[in-house]
C-alpha positions in Angstrom: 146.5 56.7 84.6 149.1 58.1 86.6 150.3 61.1 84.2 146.7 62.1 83.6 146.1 62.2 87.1 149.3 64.1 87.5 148.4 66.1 85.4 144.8 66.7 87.2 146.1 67.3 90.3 148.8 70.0 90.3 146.1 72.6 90.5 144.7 71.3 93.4 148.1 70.6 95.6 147.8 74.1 97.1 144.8 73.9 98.4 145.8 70.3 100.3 148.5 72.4 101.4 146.4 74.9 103.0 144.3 72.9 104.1 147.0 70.7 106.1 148.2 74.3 107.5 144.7 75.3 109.0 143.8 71.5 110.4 146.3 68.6 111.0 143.4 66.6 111.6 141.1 67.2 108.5 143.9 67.1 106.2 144.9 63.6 107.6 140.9 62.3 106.9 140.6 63.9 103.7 144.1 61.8 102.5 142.1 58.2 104.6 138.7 59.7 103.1 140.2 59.5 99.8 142.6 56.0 99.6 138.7 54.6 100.9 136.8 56.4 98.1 139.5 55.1 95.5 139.5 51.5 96.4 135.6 51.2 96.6 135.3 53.3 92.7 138.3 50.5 92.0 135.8 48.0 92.6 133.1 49.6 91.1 134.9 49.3 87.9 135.3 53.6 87.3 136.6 54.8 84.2 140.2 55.9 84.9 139.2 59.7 84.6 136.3 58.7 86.9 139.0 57.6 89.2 141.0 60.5 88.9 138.2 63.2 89.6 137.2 60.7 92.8 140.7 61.1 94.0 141.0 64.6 93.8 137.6 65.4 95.0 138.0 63.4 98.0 141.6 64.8 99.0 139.9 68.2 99.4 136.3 67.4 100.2 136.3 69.4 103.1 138.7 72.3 101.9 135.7 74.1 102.4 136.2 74.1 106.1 138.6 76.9 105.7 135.7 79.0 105.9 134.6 77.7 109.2 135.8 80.0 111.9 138.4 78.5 114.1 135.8 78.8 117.5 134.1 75.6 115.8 136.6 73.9 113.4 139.4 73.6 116.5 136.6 73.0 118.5 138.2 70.1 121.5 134.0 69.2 122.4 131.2 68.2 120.4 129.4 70.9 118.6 125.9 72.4 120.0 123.2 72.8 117.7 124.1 76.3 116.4 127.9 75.5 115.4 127.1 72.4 113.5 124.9 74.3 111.6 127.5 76.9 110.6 129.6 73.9 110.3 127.2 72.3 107.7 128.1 74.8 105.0 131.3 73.9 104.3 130.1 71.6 101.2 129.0 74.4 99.7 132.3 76.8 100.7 134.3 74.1 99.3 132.0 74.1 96.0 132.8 77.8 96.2 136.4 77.7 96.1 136.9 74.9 94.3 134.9 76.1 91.4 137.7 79.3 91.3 140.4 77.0 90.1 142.2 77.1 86.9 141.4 73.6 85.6 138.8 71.8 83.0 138.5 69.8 86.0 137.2 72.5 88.1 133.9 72.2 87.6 133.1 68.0 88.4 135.1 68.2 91.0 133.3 70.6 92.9 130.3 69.3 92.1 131.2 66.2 93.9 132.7 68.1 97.0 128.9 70.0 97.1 127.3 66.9 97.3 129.2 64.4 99.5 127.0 65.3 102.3 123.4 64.5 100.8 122.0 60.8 101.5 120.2 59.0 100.0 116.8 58.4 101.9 116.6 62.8 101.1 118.3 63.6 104.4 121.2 64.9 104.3 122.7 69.1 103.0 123.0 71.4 101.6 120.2 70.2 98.6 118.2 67.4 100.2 119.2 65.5 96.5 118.4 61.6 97.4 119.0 58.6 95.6 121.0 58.3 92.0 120.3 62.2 91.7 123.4 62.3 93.7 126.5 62.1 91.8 127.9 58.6 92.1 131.4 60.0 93.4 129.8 62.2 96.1 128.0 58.6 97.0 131.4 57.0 97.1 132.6 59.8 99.4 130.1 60.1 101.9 130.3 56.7 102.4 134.5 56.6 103.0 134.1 60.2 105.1 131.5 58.3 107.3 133.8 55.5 108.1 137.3 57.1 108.8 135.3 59.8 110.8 134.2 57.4 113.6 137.0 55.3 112.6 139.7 57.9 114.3 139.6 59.6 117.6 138.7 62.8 118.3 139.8 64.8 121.7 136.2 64.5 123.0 135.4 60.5 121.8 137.7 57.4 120.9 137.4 55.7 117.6 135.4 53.5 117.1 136.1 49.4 116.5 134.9 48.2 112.7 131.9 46.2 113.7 130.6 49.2 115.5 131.0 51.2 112.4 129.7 48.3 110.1 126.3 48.1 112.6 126.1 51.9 112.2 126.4 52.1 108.5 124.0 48.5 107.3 121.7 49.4 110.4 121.1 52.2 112.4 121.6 54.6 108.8 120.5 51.7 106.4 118.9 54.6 104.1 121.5 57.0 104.5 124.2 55.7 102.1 123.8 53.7 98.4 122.6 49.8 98.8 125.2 49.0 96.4 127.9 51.0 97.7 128.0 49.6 101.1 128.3 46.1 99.8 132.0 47.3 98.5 133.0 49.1 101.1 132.7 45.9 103.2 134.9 44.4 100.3 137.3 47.0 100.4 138.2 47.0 103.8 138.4 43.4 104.1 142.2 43.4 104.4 142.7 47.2 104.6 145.3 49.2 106.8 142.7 51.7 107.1 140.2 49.2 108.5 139.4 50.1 112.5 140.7 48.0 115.0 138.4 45.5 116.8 139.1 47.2 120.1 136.4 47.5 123.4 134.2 51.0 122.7 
């Protein structure tokens, strides 16, 4: 796997690159988002270009954020109604830019970046897809975004310990992510680094 997915990736590096320029932050969950995403399609039993597409598209599932103006992507508070919609395009910017680069793995990729924000009750952007008419990787990702995102603190809010998460995830959005999927992702972070600490909210 490793020299196809070496192969895969070296059009994609620049964009990680920008990406790290523009937001230290985002680039650091994108890389979390992404060693998640790849040890939950491991247990899934993913083909090894599967894999390799996951990889990728996680790395730079929210490259699209470039577009975001910096008023609401450096943002130190919590977004008001009006920014997070602005900020609630950036699936579809990233499907954008994405779909511009020189690869045959241009296309899946972005496809999965467009889509790692729908849920699967119908709920979630830019399409309102729901259920298995979500692309399994995008299922994989939203799932691994959700965790690191209140996993990690943020200048307005701590992160969050892993049995907050865990109630978040199985209860409070019990429709919002893949049956199937969540059952790995408790697998997966079992013994992970990545796995929040246990600390006092």
């Amino acid at each position: 796997m490793n020299d196809f997915f070496s192969n895969l990736t070296n059009p994609f590096r620049s964009l990680v690159a920008a990406l790290e320029k523009r937001d230290e932050y985002t680039a650091g969950h994108d890389q979390r988002t992404k060693l998640i995403a790849v040890d939950i399609g491991e247990q899934c039993g993913l083909e090894a270009e599967e894999l390799a597409i996951l990889e990728i598209a996680a790395s730079v599932h929210d490259i699209g954020k470039i577009g975001i103006p910096d008023r609401i992507l450096l943002k130190a508070g919590r977004l008001d109604a009006e920014e997070w919609e602005v900020m609630k395009n950036h699936p579809e910017h990233g499907f954008r830019i994405l779909s511009t680069v020189e690869s045959p793995y241009a296309s899946p990729v972005a496809n999965v970046v467009r889509y790692h924000h729908e849920a699967f009750d119908g709920s979630g952007y830019p399409d309102g897809k729901r259920s298995e008419d979500i692309p399994v990787l995008s299922r994989i990702i939203a799932l691994a975004d959700c965790y690191d995102a209140m996993a990690t603190s943020r200048p307005y809010r701590p992160g969050k310990p892993h049995s907050f998460i865990m109630k978040v995830i199985h209860e409070e959005n019990e429709y919002k992510y893949d049956p199937y999927l969540r059952k790995k992702l408790v697998n997966c972070l079992e013994n992970s680094p990545l796995r929040a600490q246990q600390a006092e909210i």
